[in-house]
PANU-697259 format. One record per residue: residue number from 1; x, z, y of N, C-alpha, C, O, CB in turn. Coordinates in pm, whole numbers. Each point is the difference from the previous one (the first is absolute). Glycine has a CB too. Layout:
    k     nxx     nzz     nyy    caxx    cazz    cayy     cxx     czz     cyy     oxx     ozz     oyy    cbxx    cbzz    cbyy
  NUM       X       Z       Y       X       Z       Y       X       Z       Y       X       Z       Y       X       Z       Y
...
This chain:
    k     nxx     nzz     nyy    caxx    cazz    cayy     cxx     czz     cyy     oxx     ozz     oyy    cbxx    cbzz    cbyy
    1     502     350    1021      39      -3    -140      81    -123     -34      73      -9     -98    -276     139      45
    2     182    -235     155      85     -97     -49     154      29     -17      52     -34    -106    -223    -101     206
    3     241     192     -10     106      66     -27      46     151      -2     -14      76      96      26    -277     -31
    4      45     237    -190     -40     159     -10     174      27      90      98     -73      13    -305     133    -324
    5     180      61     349     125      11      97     105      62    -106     -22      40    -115    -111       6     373
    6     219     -48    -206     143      88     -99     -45     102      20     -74      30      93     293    -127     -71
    7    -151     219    -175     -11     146      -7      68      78     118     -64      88      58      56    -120    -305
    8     160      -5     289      87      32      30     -51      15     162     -15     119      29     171    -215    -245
    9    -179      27     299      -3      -8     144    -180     -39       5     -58      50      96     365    -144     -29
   10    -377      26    -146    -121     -20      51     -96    -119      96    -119     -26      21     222     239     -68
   11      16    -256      83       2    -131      96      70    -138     -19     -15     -95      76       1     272      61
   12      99    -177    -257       5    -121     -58     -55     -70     -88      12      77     -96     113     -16     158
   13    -174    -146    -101     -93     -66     -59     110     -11    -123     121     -24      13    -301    -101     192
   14      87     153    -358      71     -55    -151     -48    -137     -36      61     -71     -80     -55     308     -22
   15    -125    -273     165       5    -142     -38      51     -94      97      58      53      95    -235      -3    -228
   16     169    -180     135     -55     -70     140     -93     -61      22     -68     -57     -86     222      40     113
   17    -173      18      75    -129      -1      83    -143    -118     -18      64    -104      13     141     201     150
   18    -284    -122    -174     -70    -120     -51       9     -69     -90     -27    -120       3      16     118     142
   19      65      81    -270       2     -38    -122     -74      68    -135      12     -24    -121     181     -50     245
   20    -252     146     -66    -137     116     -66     -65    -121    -108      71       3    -100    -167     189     369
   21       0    -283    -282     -50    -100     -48      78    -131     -31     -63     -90     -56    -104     203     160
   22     251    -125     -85      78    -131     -63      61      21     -98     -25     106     -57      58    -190     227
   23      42      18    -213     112     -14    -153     103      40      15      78      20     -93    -139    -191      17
   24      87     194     202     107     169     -24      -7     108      97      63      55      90     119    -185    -179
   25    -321     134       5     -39     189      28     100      90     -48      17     102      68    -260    -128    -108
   26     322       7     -78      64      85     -47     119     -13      44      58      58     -92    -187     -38     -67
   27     231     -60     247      96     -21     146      47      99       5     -71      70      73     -32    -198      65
   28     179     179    -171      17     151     116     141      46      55      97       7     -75    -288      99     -64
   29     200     -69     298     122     -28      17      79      69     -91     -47      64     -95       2    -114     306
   30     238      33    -170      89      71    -101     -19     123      66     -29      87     -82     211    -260      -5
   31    -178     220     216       7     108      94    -112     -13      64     -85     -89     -10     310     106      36
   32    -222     120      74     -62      60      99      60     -94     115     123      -4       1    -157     259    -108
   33     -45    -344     221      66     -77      72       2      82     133      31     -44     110     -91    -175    -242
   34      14     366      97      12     103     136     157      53     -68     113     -47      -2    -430     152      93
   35     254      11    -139     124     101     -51     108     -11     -86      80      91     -21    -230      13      53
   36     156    -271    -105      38     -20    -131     -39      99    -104      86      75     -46      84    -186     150
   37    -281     117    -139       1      85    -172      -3    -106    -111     -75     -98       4     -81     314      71
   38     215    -198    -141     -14    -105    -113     -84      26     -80       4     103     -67     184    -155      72
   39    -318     -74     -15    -119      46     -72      -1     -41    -150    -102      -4     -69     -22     -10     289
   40     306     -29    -281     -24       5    -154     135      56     -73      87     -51     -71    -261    -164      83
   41     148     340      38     153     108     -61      41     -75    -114     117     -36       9    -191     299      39
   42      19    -297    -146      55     -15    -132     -86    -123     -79    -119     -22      24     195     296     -23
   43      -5    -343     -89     -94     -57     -49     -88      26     -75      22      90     -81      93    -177     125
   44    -253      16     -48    -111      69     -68      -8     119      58      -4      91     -83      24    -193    -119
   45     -24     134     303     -59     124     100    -149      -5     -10     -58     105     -30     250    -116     212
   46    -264    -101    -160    -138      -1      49    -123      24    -195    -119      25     -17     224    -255     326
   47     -25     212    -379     -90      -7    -163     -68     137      22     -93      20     -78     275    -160    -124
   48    -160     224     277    -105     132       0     -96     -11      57     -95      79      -1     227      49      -6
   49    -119    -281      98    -108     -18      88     -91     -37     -68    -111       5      54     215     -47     113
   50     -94     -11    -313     -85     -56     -98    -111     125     -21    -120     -21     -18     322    -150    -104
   51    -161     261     127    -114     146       9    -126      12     112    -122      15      -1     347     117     -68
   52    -130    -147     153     -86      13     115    -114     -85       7    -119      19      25     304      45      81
   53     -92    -195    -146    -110    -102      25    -129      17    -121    -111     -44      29     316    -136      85
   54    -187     230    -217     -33      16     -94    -137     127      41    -118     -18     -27     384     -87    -101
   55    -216     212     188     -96      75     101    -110     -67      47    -117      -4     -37     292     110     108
   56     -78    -182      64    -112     -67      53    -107     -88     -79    -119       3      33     278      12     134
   57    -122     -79    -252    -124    -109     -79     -94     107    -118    -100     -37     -62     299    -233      63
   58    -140     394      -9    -106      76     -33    -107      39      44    -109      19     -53     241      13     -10
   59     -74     -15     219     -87       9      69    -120    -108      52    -118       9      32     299     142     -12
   60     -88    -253     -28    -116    -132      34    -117     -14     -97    -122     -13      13     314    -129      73
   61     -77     153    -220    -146      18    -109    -130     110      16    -120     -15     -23     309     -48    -144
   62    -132     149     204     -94      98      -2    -125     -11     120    -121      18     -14     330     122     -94
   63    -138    -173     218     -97     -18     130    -104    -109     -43    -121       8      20     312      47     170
   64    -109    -184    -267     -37    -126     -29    -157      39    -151    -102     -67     -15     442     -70     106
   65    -302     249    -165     -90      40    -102    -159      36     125    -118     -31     -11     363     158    -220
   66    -187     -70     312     -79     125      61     -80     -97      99    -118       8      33     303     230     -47
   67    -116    -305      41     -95    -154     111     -99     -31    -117    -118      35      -1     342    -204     173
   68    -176     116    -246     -79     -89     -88    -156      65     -65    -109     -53     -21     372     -48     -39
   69    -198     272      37    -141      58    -126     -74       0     178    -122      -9     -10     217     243    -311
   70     -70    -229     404    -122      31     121     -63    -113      68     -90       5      84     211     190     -28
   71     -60    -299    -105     -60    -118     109     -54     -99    -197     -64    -105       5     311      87     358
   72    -217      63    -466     -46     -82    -137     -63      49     -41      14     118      33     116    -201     -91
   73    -255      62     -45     -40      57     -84      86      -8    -105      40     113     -26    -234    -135     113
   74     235     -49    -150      48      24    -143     140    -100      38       8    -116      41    -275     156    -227
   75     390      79     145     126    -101      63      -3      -7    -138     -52      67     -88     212     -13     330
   76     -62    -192    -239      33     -62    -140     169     -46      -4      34     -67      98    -312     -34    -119
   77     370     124     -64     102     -16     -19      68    -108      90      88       8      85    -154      88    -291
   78      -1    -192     158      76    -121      95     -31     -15     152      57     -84      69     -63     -46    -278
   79     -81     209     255     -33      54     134     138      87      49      62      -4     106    -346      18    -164
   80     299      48     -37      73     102      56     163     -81     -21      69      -2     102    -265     248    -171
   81     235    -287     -12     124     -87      -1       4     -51     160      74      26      95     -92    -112    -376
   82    -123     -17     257      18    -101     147       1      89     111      50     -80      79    -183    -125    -157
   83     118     303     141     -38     100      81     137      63      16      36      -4     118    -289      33    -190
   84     335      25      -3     159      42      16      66     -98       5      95      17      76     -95     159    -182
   85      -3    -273      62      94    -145     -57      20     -48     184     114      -3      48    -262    -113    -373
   86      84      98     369     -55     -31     112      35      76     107      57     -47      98    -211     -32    -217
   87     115     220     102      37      48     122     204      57     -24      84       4      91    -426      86     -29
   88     359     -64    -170     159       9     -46      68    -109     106      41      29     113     -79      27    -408
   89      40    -186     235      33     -96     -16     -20     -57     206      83     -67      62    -155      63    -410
   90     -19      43     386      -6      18     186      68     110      17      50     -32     108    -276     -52     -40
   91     253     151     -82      51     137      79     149       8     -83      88      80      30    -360      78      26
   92     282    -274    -185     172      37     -16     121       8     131      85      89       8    -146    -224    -235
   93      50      52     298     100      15     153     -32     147       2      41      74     -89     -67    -321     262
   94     -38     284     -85     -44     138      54      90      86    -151     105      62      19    -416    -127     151
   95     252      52    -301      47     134     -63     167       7     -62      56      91     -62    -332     -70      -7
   96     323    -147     111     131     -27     -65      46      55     122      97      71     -27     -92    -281    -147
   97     -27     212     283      80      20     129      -5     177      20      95      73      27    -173    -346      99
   98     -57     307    -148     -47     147      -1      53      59     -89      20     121      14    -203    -152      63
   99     219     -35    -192      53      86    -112     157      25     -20      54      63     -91    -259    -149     -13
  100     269      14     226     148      21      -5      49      68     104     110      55       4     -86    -237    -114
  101    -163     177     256      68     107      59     -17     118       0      76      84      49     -53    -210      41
  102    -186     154    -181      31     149     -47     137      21    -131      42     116      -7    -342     -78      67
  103     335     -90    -111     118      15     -79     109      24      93      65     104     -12    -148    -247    -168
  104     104      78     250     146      48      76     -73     101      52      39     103     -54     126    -307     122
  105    -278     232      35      11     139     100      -1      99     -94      29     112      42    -156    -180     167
  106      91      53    -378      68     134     -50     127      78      17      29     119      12    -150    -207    -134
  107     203     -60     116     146      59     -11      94     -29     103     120      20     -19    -149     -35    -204
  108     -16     -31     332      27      39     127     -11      42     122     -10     -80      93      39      10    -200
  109     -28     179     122     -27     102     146       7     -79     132      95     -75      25      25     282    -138
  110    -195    -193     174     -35     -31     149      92      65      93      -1     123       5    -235    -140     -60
  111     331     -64     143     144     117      43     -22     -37     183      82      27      88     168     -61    -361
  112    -373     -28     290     -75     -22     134      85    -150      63      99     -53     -50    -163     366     106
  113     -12    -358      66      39    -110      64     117     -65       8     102      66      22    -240      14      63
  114     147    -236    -105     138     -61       5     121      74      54     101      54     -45    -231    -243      68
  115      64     164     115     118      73      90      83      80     -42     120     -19      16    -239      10     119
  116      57     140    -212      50     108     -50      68      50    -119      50     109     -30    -187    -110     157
  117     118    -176    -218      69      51    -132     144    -101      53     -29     -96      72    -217     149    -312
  118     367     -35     211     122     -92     -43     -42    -109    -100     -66      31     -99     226     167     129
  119    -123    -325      -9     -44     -98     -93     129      33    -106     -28     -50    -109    -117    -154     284
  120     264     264    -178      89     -10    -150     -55     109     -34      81      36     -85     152    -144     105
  121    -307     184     -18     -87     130    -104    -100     -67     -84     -50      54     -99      51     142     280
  122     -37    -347    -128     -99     -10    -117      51     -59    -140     -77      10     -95     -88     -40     281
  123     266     -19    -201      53     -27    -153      74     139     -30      54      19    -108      -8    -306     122
């Protein structure tokens, strides 16, 4: 998960590499350093990713509700703040990264291994 691969070929990495947890998690190359795909067609391409991500922390909440009523007797508001606040806020790398490459593999098809695509087909 540290690096999610390109839509396009599958084997090039969109981030780089050992930068999952540092201060620029959010890095990401301009291209595919296999096939060349360019991972930001347009500007403001990725603001849909704001959904996704938006998905995912629903989900955190919800798992995060569902931990809590089974291992608490009585959850209490600011339990539950500190309890998402917390786990959000650890797992932002992971969902900023997760949430942009399901955004692109929407809208770009898998056309199989480097080798096999032409690198001027990807712009």
């Amino acid at each position: 998960m540290a690096t999610v691969k390109c839509p396009r070929c599958r084997q090039g990495n969109m981030f780089p590499e050992g930068t999952l947890y540092t201060t620029r998690f959010a890095d990401m190359h301009k291209s595919c350093p296999c096939c060349g795909q360019i991972f930001e067609p347009e500007v403001g391409y990725y603001y849909g990713a704001m959904y996704v991500s938006f998905g995912f922390n629903v989900a955190i909440f919800l798992v995060s509700l569902f931990v809590l009523y089974q291992f608490v007797e009585e959850v209490t508001m600011a339990m539950m703040i500190g309890v998402i606040a917390v786990t959000v806020v650890g797992f932002l790398p992971v969902i900023f990264r997760l949430s942009r490459a399901v955004w692109i593999h929407i809208f770009i098809r898998y056309e199989g291994p480097c080798k096999e695509i032409s690198e001027n087909a990807a712009a």
